[in-house]
C-alpha positions in Angstrom: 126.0 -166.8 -15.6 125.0 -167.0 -11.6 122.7 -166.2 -9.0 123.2 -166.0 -5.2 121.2 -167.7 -3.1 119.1 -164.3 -2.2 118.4 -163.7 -5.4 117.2 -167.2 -6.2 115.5 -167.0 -3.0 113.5 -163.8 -4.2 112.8 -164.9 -7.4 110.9 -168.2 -5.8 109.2 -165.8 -3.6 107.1 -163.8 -6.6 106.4 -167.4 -8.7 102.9 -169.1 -8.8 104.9 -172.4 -9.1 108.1 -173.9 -7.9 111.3 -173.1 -7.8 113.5 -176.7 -8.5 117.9 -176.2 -7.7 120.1 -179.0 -7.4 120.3 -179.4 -4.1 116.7 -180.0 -3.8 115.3 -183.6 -3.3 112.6 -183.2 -6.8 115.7 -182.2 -8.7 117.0 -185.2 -10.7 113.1 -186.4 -11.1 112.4 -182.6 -12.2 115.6 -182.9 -14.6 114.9 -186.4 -16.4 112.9 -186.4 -19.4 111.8 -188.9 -21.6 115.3 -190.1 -23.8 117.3 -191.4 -21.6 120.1 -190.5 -23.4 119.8 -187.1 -22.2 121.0 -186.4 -19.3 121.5 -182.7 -18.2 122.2 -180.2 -14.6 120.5 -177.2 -14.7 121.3 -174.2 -12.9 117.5 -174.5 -11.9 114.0 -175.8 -12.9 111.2 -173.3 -12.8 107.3 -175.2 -13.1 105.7 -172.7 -14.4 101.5 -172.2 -13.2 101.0 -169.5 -15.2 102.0 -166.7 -18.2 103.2 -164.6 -15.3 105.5 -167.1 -13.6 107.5 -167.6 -17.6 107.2 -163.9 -18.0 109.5 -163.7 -14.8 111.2 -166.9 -15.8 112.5 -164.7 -18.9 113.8 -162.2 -17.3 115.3 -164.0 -14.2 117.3 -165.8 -17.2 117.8 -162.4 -19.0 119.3 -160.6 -16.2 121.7 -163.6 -14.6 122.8 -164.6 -18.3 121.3 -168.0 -17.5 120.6 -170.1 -21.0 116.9 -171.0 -21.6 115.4 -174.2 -22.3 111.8 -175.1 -22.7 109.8 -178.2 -21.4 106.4 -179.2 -22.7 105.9 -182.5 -22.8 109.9 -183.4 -22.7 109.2 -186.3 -25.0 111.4 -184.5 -28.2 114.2 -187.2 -29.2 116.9 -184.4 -29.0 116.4 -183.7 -25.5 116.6 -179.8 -26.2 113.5 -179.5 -23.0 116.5 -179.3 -20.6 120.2 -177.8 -20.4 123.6 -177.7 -18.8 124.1 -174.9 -15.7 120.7 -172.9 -17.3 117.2 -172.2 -16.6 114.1 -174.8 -17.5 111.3 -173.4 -18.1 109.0 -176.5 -16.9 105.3 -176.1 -18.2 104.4 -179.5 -17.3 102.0 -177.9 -14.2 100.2 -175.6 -17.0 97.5 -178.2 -17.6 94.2 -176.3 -18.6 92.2 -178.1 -21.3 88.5 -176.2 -22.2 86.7 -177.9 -24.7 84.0 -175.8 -26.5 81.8 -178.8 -27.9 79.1 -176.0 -29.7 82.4 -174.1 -31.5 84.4 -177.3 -32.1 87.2 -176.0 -30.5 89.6 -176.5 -27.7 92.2 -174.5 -25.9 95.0 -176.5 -24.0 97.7 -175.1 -22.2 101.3 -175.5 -23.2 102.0 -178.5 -20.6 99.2 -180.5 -22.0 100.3 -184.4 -23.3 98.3 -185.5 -26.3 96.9 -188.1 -24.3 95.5 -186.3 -21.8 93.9 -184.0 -24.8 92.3 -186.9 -26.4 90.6 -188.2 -23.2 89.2 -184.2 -23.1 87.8 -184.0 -26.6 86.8 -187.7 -27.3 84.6 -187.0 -24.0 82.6 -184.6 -26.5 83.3 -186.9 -29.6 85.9 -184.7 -30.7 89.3 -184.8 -31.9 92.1 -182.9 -34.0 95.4 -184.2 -35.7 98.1 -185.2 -32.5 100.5 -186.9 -31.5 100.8 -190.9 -31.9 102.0 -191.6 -28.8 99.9 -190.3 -25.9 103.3 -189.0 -24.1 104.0 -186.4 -26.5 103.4 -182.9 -25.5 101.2 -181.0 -27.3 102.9 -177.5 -27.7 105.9 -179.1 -29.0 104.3 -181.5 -31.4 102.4 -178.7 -32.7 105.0 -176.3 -33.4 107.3 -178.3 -35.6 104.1 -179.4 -37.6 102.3 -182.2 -36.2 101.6 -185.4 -38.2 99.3 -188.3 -37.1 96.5 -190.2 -37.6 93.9 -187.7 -39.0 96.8 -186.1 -40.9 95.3 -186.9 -44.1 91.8 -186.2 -43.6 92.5 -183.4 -41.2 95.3 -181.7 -42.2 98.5 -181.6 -39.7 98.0 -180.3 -36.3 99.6 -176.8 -37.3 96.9 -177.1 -40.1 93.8 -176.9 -37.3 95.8 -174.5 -34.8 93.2 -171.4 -34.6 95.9 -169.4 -32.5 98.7 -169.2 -30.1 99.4 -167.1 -26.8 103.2 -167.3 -26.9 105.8 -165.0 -24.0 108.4 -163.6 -26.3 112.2 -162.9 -25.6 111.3 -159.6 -24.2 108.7 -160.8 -21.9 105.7 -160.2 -23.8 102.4 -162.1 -23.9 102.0 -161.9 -27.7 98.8 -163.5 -29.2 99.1 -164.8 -33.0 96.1 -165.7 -35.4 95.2 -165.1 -38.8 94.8 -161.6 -38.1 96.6 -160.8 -34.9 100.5 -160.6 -35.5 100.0 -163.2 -38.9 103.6 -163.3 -39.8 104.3 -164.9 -36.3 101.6 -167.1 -36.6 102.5 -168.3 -40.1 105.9 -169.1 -38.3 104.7 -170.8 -35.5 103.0 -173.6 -37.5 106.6 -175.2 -38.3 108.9 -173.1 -37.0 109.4 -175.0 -33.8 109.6 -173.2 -30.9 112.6 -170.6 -31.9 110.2 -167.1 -31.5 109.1 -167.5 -27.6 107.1 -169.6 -24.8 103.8 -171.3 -26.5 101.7 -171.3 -23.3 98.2 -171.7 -25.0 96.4 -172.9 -28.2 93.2 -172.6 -30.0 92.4 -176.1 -32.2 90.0 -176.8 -34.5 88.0 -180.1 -33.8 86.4 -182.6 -35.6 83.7 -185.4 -34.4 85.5 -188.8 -34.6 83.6 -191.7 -33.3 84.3 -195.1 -33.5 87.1 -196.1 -36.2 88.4 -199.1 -37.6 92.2 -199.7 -37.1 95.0 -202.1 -34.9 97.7 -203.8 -36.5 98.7 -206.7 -39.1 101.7 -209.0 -38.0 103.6 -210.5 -41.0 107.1 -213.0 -40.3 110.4 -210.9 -41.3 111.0 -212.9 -44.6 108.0 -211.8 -46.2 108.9 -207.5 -45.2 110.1 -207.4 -48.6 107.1 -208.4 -50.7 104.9 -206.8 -48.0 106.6 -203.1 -48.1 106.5 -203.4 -51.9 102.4 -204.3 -51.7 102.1 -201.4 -49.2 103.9 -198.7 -51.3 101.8 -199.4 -53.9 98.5 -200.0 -52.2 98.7 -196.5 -50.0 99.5 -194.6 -53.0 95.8 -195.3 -54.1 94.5 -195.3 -50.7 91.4 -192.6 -49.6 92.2 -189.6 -47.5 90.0 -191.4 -44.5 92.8 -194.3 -44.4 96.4 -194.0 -42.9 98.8 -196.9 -43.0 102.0 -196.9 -40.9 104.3 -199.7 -41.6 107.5 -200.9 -39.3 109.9 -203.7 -39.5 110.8 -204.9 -35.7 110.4 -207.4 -33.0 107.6 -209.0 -31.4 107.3 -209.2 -27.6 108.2 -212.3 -27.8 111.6 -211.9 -30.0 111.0 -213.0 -33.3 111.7 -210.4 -36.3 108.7 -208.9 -37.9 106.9 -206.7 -40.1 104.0 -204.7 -39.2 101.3 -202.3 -40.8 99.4 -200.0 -38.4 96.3 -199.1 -40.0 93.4 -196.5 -38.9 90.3 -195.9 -41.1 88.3 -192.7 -40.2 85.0 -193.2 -42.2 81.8 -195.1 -42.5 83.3 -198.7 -40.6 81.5 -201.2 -43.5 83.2 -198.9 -45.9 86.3 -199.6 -44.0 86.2 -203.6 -43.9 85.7 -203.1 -47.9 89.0 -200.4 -48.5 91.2 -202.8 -45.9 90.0 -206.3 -46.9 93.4 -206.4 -50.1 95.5 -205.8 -46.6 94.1 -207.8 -44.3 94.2 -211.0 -47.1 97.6 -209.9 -48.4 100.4 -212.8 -46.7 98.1 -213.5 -45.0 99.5 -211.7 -41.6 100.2 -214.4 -39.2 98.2 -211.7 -37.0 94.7 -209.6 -37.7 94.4 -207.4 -34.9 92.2 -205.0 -37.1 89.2 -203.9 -35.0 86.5 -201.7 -34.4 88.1 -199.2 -31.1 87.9 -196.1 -30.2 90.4 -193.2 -31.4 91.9 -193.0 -27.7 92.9 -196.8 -28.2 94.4 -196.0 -31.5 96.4 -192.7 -30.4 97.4 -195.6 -27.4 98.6 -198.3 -29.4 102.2 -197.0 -30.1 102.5 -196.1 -26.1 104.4 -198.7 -25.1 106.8 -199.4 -28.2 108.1 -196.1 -26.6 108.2 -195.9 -23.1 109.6 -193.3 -21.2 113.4 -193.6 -19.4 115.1 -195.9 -22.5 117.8 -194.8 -24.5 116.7 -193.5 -27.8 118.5 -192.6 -30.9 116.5 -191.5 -33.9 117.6 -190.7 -38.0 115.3 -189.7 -40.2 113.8 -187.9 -43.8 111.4 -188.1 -46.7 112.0 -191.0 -49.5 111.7 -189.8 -52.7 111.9 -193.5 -53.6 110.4 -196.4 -51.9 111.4 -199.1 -54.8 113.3 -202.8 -54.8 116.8 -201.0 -53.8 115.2 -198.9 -51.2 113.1 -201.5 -49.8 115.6 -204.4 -49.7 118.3 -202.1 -48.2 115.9 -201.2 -45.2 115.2 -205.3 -44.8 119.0 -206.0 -44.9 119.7 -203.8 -42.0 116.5 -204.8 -39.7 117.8 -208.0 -40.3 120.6 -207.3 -38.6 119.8 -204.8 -35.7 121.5 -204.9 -32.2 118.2 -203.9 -30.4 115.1 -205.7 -30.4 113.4 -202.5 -29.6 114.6 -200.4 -32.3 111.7 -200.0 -34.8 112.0 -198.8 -38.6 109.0 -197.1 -39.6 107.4 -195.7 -42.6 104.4 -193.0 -42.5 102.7 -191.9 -45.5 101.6 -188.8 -45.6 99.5 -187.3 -48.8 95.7 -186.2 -48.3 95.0 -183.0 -46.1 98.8 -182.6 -45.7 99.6 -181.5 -49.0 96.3 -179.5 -50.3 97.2 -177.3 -47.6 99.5 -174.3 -49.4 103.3 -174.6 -49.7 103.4 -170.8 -48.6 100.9 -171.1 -46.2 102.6 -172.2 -43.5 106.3 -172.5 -42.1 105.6 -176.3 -42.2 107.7 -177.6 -45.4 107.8 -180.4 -47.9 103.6 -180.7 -48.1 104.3 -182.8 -51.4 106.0 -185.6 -49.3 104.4 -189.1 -49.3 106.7 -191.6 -47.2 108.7 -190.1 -43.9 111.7 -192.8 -43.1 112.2 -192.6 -39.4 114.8 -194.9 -38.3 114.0 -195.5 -34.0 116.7 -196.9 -32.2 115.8 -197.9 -28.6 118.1 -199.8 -26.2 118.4 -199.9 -22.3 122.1 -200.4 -21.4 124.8 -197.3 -22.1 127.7 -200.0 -23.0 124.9 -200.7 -26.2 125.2 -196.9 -27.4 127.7 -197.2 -30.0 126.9 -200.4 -31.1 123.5 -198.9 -31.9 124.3 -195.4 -33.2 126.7 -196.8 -35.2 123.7 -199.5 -36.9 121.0 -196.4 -37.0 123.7 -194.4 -38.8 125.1 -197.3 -41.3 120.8 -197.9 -41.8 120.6 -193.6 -42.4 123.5 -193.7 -44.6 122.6 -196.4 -47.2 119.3 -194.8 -47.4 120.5 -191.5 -48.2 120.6 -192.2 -51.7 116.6 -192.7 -52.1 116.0 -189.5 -49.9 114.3 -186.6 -50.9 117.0 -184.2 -48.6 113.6 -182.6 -46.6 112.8 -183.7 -43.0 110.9 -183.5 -41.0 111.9 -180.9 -37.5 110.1 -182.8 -35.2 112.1 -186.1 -35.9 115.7 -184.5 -35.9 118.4 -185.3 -32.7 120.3 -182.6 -31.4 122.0 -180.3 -33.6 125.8 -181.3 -32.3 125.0 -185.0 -33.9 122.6 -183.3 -36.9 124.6 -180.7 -37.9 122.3 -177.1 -38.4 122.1 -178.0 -42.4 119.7 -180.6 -41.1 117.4 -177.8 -39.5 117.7 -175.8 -43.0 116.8 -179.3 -44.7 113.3 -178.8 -43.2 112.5 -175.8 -45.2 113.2 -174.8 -48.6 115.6 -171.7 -49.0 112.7 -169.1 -49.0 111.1 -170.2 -46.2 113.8 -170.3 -44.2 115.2 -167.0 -44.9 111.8 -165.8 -43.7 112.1 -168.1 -40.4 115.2 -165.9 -40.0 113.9 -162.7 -40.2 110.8 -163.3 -38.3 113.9 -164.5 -35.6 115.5 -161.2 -35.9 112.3 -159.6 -34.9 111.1 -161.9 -32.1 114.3 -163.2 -31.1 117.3 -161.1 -31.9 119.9 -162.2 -29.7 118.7 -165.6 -30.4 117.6 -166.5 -26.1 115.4 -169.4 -27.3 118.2 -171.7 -28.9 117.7 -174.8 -27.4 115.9 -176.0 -30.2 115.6 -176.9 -34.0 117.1 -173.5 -33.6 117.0 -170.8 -36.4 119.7 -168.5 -35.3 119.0 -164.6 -36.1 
């Protein structure tokens, strides 16, 4: 696993991009992502401009036994974009968004953020299923599933993915649709990124104009009765409304309990469906509003800023009753960061009409995704709040469902590669595994949710 300096030297000389070693003054700026937590020495950093540029990125790695990682947005919890004394394929230069407003359709290149894509379509009243906070990389997001806000009108964002150009282990430029190599493209759409180099995608759009959504603050001692109200008023709730509720900390320190809501029809029709949650407490804040959907995919932004230490747990409920709920409060009450958020996102709608088998994307029937976010500044805090996210993940365990979700898992030496399986059911995951023999037999794109062959 090495490379002299002549042969790095050469290999700079055919790239589009830029070359990134240790030695050089971008280096620890190229190698930082967004968890802190993670913090890696690559052999080097290639930013990629161009298909080309991975294709020799590949094979650089291939022939000098370098281990690969992949960077898209770098925003992943398990800080799998970067690794130890390997290669980084950086696509964070690969920028290209074209927005076809007459087709409804967009293709974005594999270092686009979801923020900068929602600017792009909204400026054509257009929008798809992303990320909810406007860091987030697209191509990562996308291949582990995608939930969001349009999630249940819209399906997730693997659900309105036309197609995929992806670089495979052999150096191939490999384009998957509905037609064109469909067994890769059925994998794609959950798999994560363990069958090659996503360096383009084809969405569907849908208009989106103004909406109706913010937030309702409630004090900490009513998070009980509130959660209980909200379990039971989403399960009724219309496709066109999602409702994301948290239990954290105000900006100005006090303990509270929160429900993010966004409402994606007619806006009257919208004060009507929200008026039981807007009187319910009432909220000793109504922040409910009529904004754009770039304001809504902002308002999480910066609960999660980049360059903190994060440390995430996470899985479906199958139960969100008195035990589950009180046992959640108990522990908020008690958290050793006043950054660290609990959330709940119910899913439902678009998500699960889509077929089980239709996509590599599992657990459609899920309704409420736990995901426990642990967020702290100072190293001498991380035990002290690994050890509360895992006590919180451990007495929730028994009102789980045993699915997760892949885009919400840490790194496997702290997960454990049952966790990965967890994501699928059996059958779909033996066919994630033969799809990785064929695309990825000796398994070069493992710095992931990885599938091994």
């Amino acid at each position: 696993m090495s490379a002299s300096n002549e042969e790095f030297a050469e290999f700079a000389k055919g790239l589009h991009g830029e070359l990134i070693r240790p030695e050089d003054a971008k280096y620890d700026e190229a190698r930082r992502i967004w968890n802190a937590m993670i913090d890696r020495r690559p052999a080097v950093i290639v930013r990629c401009k161009d298909a080309d540029d991975v294709i020799q990125s590949i094979a650089f790695a291939r022939e000098h036994g370098f281990v690969l990682a992949v960077r898209g947005g770098g925003h992943n919890v398990s800080g799998n974009a970067v690794c130890d004394e390997g290669l980084v394929i950086d696509l964070s230069l690969m920028k290209d968004i074209r927005v076809d407003e007459e087709r409804r359709t967009a293709i974005v290149s594999g270092g686009v953020t979801w923020g900068e894509f929602d600017q792009a379509a909204q400026r054509a009243g257009l929008a798809t299923t992303g990320g909810v906070v406007p860091a987030t990389g697209v191509a990562g997001l996308t291949l582990g599933g995608g939930s969001g806000f349009l999630a249940r009108t819209q399906g997730l964002a693997c659900d309105n993915l036309l197609g995929v150009d992806l670089v495979t282990a052999e150096g191939r430029v490999t384009h998957a649709n509905e037609q064109e190599n469909p067994d890769l493209f059925w994998g794609v759409r959950g798999g994560g990124g363990n069958f090659g180099v996503a360096t383009s995608f084809e969405f569907r759009l849908h208009p989106v104009g103004a909406i109706l959504g913010g937030v309702l603050v409630h004090p900490m001692g009513r998070a009980r009765e509130l959660l209980r109200f909200y379990s039971k008023f989403v399960e009724g709730a219309p496709d066109e409304l999602t409702l994301f509720a948290a239990l954290g900390t105000s900006p100005d320190g006090v303990p509270v309990a929160v429900i993010l809501a966004g409402y994606f029809g007619p806006l009257d029709e919208g004060e009507r469906i929200l008026r039981p949650v807007r009187e319910f407490g009432p909220p000793i804040l109504d922040d409910i509003k009529r904004m754009s959907y770039v304001d809504l995919q902002g308002i999480l932004g910066p609960a999660y800023p980049p360059g903190a230490r994060n440390y995430w747990k996470s899985g479906f409920l199958a139960d969100l009753g008195e035990e589950a709920v009180d046992t959640m409060v108990r522990h908020a009450e008690n958290v050793p960061s006043k950054r660290t958020q609990v959330v709940l996102e119910y899913l439902g709608g678009a998500v699960s009409r889509v077929g089980e088998r239709d996509t590599a994307f599992g657990h459609r029937d899920a309704r409420f995704d736990l995901v426990i976010t642990s967020i702290w500044s100072d190293p001498v805090e991380d035990e002290a709040n690994i050890a509360w996210t895992r006590g919180l993940w451990n007495a929730m365990e028994p009102f789980a469902s045993g699915g997760v979700y892949v885009n919400y898992l840490g790194g496997e030496r702290d997960e454990g590669a049952e966790r990965v399986r967890a994501a699928y059911d059996p059958e779909k995951y033996e066919r994630l595994v033969r799809l990785k023999r064929r695309y990825d037999p000796e398994n070069r794109f493992r710095m992931n949710q990885n599938i091994p062959p």
